[in-house]
C-alpha positions as semicolon CSV with decimal commas, in nm:
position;residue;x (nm);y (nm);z (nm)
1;X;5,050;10,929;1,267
2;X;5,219;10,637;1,237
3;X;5,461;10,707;1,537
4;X;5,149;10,786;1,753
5;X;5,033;10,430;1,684
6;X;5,368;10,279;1,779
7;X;5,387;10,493;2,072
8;X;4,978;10,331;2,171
9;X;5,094;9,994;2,117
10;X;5,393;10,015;2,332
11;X;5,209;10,224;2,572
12;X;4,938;9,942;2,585
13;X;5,244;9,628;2,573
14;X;5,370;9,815;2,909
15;X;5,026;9,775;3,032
16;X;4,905;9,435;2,956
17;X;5,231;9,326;3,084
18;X;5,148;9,485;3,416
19;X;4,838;9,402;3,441
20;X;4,981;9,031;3,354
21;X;5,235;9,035;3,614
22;X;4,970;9,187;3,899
23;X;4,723;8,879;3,764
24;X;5,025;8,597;3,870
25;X;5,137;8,775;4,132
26;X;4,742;8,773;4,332
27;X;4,712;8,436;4,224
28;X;5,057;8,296;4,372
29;X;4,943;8,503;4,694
30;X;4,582;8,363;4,714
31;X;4,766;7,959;4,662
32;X;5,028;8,031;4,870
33;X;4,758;8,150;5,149
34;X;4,562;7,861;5,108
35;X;4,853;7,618;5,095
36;X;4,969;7,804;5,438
37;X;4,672;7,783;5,639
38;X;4,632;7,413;5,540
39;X;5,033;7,313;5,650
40;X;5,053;7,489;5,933
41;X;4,731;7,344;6,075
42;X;4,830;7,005;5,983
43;X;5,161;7,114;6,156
44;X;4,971;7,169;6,521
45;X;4,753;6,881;6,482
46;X;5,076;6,720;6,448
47;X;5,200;6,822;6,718
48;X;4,935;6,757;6,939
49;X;4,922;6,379;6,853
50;X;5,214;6,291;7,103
51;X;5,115;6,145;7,424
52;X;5,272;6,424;7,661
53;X;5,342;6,414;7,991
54;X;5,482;6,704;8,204
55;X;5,677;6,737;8,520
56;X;5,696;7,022;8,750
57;X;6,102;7,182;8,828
58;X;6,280;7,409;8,955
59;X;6,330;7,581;8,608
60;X;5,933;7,529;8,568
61;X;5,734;7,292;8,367
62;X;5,899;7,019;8,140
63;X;5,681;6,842;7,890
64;X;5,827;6,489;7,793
65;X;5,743;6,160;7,594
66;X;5,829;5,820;7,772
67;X;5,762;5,538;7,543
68;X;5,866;5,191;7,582
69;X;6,044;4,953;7,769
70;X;6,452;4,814;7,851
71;X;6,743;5,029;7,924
72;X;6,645;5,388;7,896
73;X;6,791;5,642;7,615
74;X;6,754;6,043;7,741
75;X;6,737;6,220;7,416
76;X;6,942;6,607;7,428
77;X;6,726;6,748;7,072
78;X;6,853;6,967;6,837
79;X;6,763;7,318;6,763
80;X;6,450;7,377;6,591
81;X;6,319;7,052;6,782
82;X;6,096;6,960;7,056
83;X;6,003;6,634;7,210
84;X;5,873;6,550;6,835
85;X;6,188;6,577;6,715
86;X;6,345;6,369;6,970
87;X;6,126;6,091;6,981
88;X;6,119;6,018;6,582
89;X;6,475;6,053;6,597
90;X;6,465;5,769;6,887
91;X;6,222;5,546;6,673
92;X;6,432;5,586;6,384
93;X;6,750;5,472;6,566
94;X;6,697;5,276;6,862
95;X;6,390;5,133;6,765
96;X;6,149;4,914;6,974
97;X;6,401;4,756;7,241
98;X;6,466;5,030;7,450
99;X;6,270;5,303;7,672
100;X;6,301;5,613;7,464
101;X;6,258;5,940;7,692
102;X;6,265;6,307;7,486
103;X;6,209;6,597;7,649
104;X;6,166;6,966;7,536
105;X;6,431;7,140;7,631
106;X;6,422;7,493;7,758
107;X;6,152;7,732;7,509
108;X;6,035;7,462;7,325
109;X;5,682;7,274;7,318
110;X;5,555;7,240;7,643
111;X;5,853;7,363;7,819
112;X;5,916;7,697;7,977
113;X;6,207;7,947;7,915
114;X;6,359;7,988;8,244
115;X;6,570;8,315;8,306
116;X;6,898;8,129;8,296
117;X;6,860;7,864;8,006
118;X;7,209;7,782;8,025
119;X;7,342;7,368;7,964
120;X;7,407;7,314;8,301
121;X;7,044;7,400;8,442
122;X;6,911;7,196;8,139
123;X;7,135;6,903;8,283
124;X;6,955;6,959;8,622
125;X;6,633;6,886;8,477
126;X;6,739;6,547;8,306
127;X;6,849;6,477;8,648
128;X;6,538;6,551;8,805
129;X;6,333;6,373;8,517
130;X;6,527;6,062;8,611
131;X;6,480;6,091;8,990
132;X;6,117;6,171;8,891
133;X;6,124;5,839;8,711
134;X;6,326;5,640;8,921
135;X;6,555;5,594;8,665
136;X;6,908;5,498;8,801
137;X;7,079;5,504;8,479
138;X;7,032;5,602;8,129
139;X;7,202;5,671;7,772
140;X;7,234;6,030;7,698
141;X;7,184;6,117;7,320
142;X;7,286;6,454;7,219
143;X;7,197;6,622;6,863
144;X;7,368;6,869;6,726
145;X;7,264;7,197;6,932
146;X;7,152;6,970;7,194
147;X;7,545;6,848;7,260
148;X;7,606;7,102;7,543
149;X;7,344;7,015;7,809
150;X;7,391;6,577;7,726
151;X;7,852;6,720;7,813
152;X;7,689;6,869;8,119
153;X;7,475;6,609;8,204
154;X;7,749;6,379;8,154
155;X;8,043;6,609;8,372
156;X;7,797;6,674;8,642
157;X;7,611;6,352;8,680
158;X;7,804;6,072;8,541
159;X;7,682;5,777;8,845
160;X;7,343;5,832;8,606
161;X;7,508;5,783;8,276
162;X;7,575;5,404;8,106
163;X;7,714;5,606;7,801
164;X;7,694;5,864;7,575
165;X;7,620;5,895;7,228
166;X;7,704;6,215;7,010
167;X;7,529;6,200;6,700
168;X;7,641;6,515;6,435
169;X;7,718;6,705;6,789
170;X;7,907;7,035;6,868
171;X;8,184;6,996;7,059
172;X;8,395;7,187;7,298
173;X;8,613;7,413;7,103
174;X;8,840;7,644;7,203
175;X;8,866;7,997;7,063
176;X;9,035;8,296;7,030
177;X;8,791;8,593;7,065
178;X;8,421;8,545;7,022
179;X;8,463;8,669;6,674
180;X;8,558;8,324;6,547
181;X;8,236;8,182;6,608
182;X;8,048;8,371;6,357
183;X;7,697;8,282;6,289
184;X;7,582;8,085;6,585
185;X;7,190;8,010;6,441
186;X;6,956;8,044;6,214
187;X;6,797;8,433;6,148
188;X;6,552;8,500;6,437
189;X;6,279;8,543;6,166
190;X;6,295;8,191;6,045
191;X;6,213;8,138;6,443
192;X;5,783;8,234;6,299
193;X;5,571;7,986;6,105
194;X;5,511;8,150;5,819
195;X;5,855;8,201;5,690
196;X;5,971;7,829;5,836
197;X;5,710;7,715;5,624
198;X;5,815;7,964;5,296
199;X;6,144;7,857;5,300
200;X;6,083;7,456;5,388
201;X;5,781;7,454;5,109
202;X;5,976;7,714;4,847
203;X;6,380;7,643;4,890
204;X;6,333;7,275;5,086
205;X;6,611;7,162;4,841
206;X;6,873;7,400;5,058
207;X;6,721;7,239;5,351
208;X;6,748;6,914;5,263
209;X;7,089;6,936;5,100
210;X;7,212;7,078;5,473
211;X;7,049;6,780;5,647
212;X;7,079;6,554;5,418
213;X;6,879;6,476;5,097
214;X;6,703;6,165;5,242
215;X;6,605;6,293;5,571
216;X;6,269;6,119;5,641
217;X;5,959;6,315;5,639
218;X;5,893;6,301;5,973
219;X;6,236;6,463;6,072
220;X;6,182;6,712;5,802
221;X;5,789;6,807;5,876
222;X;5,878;6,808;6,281
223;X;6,049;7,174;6,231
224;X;5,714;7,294;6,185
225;X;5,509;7,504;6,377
226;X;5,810;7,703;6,465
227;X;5,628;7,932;6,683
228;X;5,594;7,722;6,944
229;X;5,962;7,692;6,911
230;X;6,078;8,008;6,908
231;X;6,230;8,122;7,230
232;X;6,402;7,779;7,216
233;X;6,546;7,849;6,880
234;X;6,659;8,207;7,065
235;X;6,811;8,037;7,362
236;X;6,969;7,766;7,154
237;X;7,152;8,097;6,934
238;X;7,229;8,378;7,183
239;X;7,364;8,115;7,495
240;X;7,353;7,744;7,437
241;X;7,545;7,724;7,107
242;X;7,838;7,963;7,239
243;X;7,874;7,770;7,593
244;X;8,100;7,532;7,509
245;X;8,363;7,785;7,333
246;X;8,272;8,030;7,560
247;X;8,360;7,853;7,892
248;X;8,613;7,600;7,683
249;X;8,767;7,503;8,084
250;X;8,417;7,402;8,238
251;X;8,404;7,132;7,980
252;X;8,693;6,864;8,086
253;X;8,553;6,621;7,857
254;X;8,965;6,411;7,924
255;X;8,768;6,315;8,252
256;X;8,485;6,161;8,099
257;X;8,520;5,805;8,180
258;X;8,215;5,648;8,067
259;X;8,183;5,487;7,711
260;X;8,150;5,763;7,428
261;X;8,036;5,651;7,044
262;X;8,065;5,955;6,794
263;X;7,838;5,960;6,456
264;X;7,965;6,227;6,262
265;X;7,943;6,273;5,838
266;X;8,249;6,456;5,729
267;X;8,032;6,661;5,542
268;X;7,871;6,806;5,802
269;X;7,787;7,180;5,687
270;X;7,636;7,267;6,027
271;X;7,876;7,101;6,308
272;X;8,226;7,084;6,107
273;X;8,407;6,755;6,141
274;X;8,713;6,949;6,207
275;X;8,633;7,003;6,528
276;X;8,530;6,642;6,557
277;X;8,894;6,582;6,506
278;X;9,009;6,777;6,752
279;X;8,769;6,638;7,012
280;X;8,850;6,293;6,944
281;X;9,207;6,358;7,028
282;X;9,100;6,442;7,388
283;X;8,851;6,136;7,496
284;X;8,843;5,806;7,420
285;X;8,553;5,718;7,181
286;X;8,435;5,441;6,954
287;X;8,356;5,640;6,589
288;X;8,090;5,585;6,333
289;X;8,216;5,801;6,064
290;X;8,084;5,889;5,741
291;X;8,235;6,075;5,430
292;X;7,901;6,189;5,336
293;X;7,528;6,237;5,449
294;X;7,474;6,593;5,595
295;X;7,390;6,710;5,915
296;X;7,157;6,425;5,964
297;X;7,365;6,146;5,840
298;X;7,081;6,035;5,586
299;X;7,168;5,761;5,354
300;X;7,382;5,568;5,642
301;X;7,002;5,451;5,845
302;X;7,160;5,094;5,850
303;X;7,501;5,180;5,988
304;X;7,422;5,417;6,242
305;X;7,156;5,220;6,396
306;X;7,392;4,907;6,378
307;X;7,637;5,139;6,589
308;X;7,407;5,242;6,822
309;X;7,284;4,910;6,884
310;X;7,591;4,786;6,893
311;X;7,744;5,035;7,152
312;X;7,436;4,980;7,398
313;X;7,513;4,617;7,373
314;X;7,832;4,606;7,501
């Protein structure tokens, strides 16, 4: 008798404890819904908030922001960017005295995915932009995954170029076998809103710690929606990031002969300084480096906009 009550209770412990768990588990879902459908909308009115203009090539069309007035600044975005993320990046560092022109590169918002989304043609369209414009001459930024088309744009069109400015950039590397390279991008799911937003709202510390634990808000929030952002995150991946290593010879960076600054944290999980080394070995470059700060160089606000400043300047 007594053993049959045990064996009810326990029966009934294993029970409540399910029944617990299934309780939680709805709830988290039904917040975690909610929560969703309220970022991500904020995310696309976000988005839309930009004063966006468009421009019609030969790789199809090109949206782009053009704010401001001076010497003009070309901004070559990261990956998981956009001409959001290129134009807060050019308010945080250039600020007010310049003309601050970022375009969406190749897949992402506003810009098509042409069938060759390789550097160079990328290159072709800041050209075009410029002509478009009637801009003779302008600094070339280039973030991170953005670093191949501002080299191209700088080897192919250099009478357009006052200078260029790699800020936590890939570089040309050369390689043994393709093997070396390893992962080249984020997964291709993270490329979808929903999971963007899991892991930025869930695990944003790991974020943050790659890019730096004081990125600004802005930066941070502008990864988001990733949809629209998607077969730019895929180009960026399966072509743009392996270019350089890939065709190591058709980037002669020794014959670069217009001013080069490189910002570059030694820390750097996502573009190693290593090959920063390496690089600088090859050109001749003013450097703004930095033992620590990420991917994003956060912490260092003052300095690197003092460089960049600085740099234009002279």
């Amino acid at each position: 008798m007594l053993a049959d009550i045990l064996f009810a209770m326990k029966r009934h412990k294993k029970m409540w404890i399910g029944i617990i768990l299934l309780v939680v588990t709805t709830a988290f879902c039904i917040v975690t819904a909610i929560q969703y459908r309220h970022d991500i909308k904020a995310a696309y009115k976000r988005l839309d908030t930009y004063d966006v203009n468009t421009i019609k090539t030969e790789f199809g069309t090109m949206s782009y922001i053009d704010e401001g007035v001076g010497d003009t600044v070309l901004i070559s975005h990261g990956i998981f960017g956009g001409y959001d993320q290129g134009i807060i990046i050019l308010r945080q560092l250039v600020g007010d005295d310049y003309r601050k022109i970022s375009i969406s590169r190749f897949g992402y918002p506003g810009s098509e995915l042409p069938k060759n989304p390789t550097p160079e043609n990328q290159a072709k369209v800041f050209n075009e932009l410029l002509d478009k414009l009637g801009i003779e001459k302008a600094y070339i930024l280039a973030v991170s995954a953005g670093s191949a088309a501002g080299f191209r744009f700088v080897l192919e069109y250099s009478d357009r170029v006052k200078g260029l400015i790699l800020l936590s950039s890939g570089v040309p590397v050369k390689i043994k076998s393709v093997e070396e390279l390893g992962m080249t991008g984020p997964p291709k799911i993270m490329a979808n809103d929903f999971p963007m937003w899991f892991v930025m709202k869930y695990f944003g510390f790991a974020l943050r710690s790659m890019l730096g634990s004081e990125v600004s808000n802005d930066l941070y929030e502008a990864m988001l929606p990733a949809d629209p952002r998607m077969q730019g995150i895929a180009a960026d991946t399966d072509i743009t990031s392996t270019d350089m290593p890939l065709h190591y010879d058709e980037y002669p960076v020794e014959k670069i002969k217009i001013p080069i600054l490189v910002i570059h944290a030694k820390d750097d999980p996502l573009t190693k300084y290593e090959n920063i080394e390496k690089f600088l070995t090859r050109v001749d470059a003013e450097i703004a480096i930095f033992e620590t700060g990420g991917h994003l160089i956060t912490g260092h606000g003052d300095s690197v906009n003092k460089a960049i400043k600085n740099f234009m300047k002279k």
